[in-house]
C-alpha positions as CSV (number, residue, x, y, z in Angstrom):
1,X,-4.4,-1.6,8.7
2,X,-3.6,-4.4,6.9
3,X,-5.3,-3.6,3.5
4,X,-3.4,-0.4,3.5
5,X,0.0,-3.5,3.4
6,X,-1.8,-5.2,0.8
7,X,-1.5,-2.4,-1.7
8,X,2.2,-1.7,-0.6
9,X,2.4,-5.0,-1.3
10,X,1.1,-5.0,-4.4
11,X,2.3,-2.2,-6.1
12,X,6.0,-2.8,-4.6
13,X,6.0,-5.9,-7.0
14,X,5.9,-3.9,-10.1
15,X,9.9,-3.5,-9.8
16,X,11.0,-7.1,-10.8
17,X,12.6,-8.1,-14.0
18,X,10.3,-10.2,-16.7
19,X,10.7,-13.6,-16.1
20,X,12.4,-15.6,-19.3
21,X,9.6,-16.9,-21.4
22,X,7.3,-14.3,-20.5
23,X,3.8,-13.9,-22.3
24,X,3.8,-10.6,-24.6
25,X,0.2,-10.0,-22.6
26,X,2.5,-10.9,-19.3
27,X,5.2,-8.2,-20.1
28,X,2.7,-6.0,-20.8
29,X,1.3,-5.8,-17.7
30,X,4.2,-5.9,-15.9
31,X,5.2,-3.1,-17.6
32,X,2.3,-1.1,-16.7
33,X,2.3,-2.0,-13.3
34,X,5.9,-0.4,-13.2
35,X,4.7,2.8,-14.5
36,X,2.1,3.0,-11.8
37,X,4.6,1.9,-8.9
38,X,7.2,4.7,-10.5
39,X,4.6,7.0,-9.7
40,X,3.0,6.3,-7.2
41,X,6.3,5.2,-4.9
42,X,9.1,7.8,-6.7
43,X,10.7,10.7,-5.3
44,X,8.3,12.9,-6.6
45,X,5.8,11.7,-3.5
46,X,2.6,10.9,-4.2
47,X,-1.1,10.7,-1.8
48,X,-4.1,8.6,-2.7
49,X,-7.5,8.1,-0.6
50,X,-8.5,4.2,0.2
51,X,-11.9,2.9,1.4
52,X,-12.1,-0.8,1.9
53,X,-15.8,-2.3,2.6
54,X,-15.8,-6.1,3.1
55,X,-19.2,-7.5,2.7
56,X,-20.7,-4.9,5.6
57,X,-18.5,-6.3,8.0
58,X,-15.7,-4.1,8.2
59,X,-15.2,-0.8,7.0
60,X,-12.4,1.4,6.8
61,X,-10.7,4.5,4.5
62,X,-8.0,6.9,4.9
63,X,-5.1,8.3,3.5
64,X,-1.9,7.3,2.2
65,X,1.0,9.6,1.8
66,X,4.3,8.1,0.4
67,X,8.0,9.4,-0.9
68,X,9.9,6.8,-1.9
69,X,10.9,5.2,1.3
70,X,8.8,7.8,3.3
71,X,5.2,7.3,4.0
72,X,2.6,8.9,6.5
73,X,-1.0,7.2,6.4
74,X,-4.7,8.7,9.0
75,X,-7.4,6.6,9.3
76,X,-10.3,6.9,11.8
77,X,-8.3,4.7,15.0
78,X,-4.6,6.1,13.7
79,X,-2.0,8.1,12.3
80,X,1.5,7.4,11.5
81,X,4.7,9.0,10.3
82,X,7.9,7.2,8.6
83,X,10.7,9.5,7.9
84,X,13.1,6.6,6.9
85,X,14.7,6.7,10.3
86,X,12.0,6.4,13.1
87,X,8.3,5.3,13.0
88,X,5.5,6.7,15.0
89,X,2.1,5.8,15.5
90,X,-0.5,7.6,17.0
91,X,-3.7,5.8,18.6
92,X,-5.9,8.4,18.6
93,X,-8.5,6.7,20.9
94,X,-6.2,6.0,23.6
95,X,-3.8,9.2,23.0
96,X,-1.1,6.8,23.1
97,X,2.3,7.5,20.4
98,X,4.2,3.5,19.9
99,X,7.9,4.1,18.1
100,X,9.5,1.8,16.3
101,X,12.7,1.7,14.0
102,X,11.4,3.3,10.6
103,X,12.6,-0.5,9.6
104,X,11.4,-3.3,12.0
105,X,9.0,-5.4,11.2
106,X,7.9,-5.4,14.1
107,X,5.6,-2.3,14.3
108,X,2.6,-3.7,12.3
109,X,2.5,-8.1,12.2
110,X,0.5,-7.5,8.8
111,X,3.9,-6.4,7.2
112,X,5.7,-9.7,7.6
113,X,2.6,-12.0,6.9
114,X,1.6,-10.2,3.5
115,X,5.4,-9.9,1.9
116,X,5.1,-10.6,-1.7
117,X,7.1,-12.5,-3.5
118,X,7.0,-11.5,-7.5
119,X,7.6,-15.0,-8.8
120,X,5.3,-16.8,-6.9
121,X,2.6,-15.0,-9.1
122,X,1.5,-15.0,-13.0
123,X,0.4,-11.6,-14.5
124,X,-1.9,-10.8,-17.4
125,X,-3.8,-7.4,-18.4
126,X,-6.8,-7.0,-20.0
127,X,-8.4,-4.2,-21.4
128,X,-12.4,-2.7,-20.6
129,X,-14.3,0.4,-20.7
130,X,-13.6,0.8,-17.0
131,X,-9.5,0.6,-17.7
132,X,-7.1,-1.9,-18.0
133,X,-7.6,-5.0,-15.5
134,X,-3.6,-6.0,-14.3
135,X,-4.5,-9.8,-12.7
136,X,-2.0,-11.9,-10.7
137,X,-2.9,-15.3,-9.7
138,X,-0.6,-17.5,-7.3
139,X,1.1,-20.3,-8.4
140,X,0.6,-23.5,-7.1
141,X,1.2,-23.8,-3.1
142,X,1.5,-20.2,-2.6
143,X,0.3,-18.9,0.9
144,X,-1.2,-15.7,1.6
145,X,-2.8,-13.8,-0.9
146,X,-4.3,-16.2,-3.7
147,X,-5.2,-13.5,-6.5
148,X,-5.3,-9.7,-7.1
149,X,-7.1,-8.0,-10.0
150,X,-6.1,-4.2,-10.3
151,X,-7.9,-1.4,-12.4
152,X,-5.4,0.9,-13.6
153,X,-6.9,4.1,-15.3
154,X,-6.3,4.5,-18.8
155,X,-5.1,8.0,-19.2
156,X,-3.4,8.6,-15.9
157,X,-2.1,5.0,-15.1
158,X,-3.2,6.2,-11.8
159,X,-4.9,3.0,-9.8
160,X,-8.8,2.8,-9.5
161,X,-8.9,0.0,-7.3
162,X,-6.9,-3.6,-6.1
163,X,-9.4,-6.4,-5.6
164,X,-7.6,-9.4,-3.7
165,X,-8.3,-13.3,-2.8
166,X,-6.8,-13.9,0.9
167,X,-8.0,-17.9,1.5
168,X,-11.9,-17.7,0.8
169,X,-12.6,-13.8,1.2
170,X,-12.3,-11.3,-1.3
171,X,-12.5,-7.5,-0.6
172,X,-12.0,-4.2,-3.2
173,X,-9.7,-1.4,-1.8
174,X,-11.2,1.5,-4.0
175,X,-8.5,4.2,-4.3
176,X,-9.3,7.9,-5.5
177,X,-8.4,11.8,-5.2
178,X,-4.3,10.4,-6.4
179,X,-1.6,13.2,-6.6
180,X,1.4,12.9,-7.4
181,X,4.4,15.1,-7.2
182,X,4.7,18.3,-4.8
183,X,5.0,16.3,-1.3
184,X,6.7,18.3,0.7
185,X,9.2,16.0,3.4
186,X,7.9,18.2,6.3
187,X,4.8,15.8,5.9
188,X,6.4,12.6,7.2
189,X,8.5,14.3,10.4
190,X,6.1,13.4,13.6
191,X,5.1,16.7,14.9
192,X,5.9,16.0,18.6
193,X,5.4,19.5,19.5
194,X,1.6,18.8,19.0
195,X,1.4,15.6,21.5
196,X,2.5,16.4,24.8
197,X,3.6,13.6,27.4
198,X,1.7,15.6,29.8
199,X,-0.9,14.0,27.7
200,X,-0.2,11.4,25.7
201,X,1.6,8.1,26.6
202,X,5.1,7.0,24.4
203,X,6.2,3.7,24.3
204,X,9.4,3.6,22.6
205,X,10.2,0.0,21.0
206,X,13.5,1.2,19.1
């Protein structure tokens, strides 16, 4: 779960003002990176499909609905639903349902230890034959992640894929199959009708 954070993360950046003294090359890609976060984080909605492979160790893919502060994700081991008000996970392998405040921090620990803080990071763009490459590098003494390289499609400005530097790893989250637009808001209301407690267990953490 916690790559899906990292491009949250990552793409929740976009909305900062230019620093003073800014790059041309810097406000450039910043700029870019706010057309993709307008789209892919607006009210319209949007839905992308992630697979994350690190080395052969781990693999994952799923998902991703969001609408602006709305957001549904399935993967393999869960599914979750955030109307804005209450959170609810489903762990499909133990037919177990864990709600949260739509807000805490703490239903997943991965979205507290990967916040991003814009100014701790440079940004630069450079252009390719596969798209344009958006980098951030940490400055100096910044924890967390150290670097992230993002290929933005040309055309679209939909992402491609987010390649990130936490300590010594590095892993690709490749990101296809984007929509945006037509997300209805029925998608992010748990459907509790569906999971019985004859069933399933709750555990309610609100």
């Amino acid at each position: 779960m916690r790559y899906l954070y990292i491009i949250g993360i990552l793409l929740a950046s976009l909305t900062v003002h230019a620093q003073e003294q800014e790059t041309p090359n810097a406000r450039q890609a910043r700029l870019m990176f706010n057309q993709t976060y307008k789209m892919i984080f607006g009210e319209q909605g949007s839905q992308l499909h992630y697979k994350v492979n690190i080395i052969g160790l781990y693999k994952t893919e799923g998902t991703i609905w969001t609408k602006g502060k709305k957001s549904k994700f399935i993967d393999e081991k869960y599914i979750a639903w955030n109307d804005d008000v209450t959170y609810y996970r489903l762990e499909r392998k133990k037919d177990r349902v864990v709600i949260y405040d739509a807000h805490s921090d703490d239903r997943d620990k991965y979205a507290t230890k990967f916040k991003f803080v814009p100014e701790n990071y440079t940004y630069s763009i450079a252009d390719s034959q596969e798209g344009y490459y958006i980098t951030l590098k940490a400055k100096k003494g910044v924890k967390g992640i150290k670097e992230a390289r993002c290929l933005i499609d040309k055309r679209t400005r939909y992402p491609i894929s987010v390649r990130v530097k936490v300590g010594i790893f590095h892993t690709t989250i490749k990101i296809s199959n984007v929509k945006v637009g037509g997300i209805s808001d029925d998608l992010f209301r748990f459907p509790r009708e569906l999971y019985s407690p004859n069933r399933y267990e709750y555990i309610d953490n609100r």
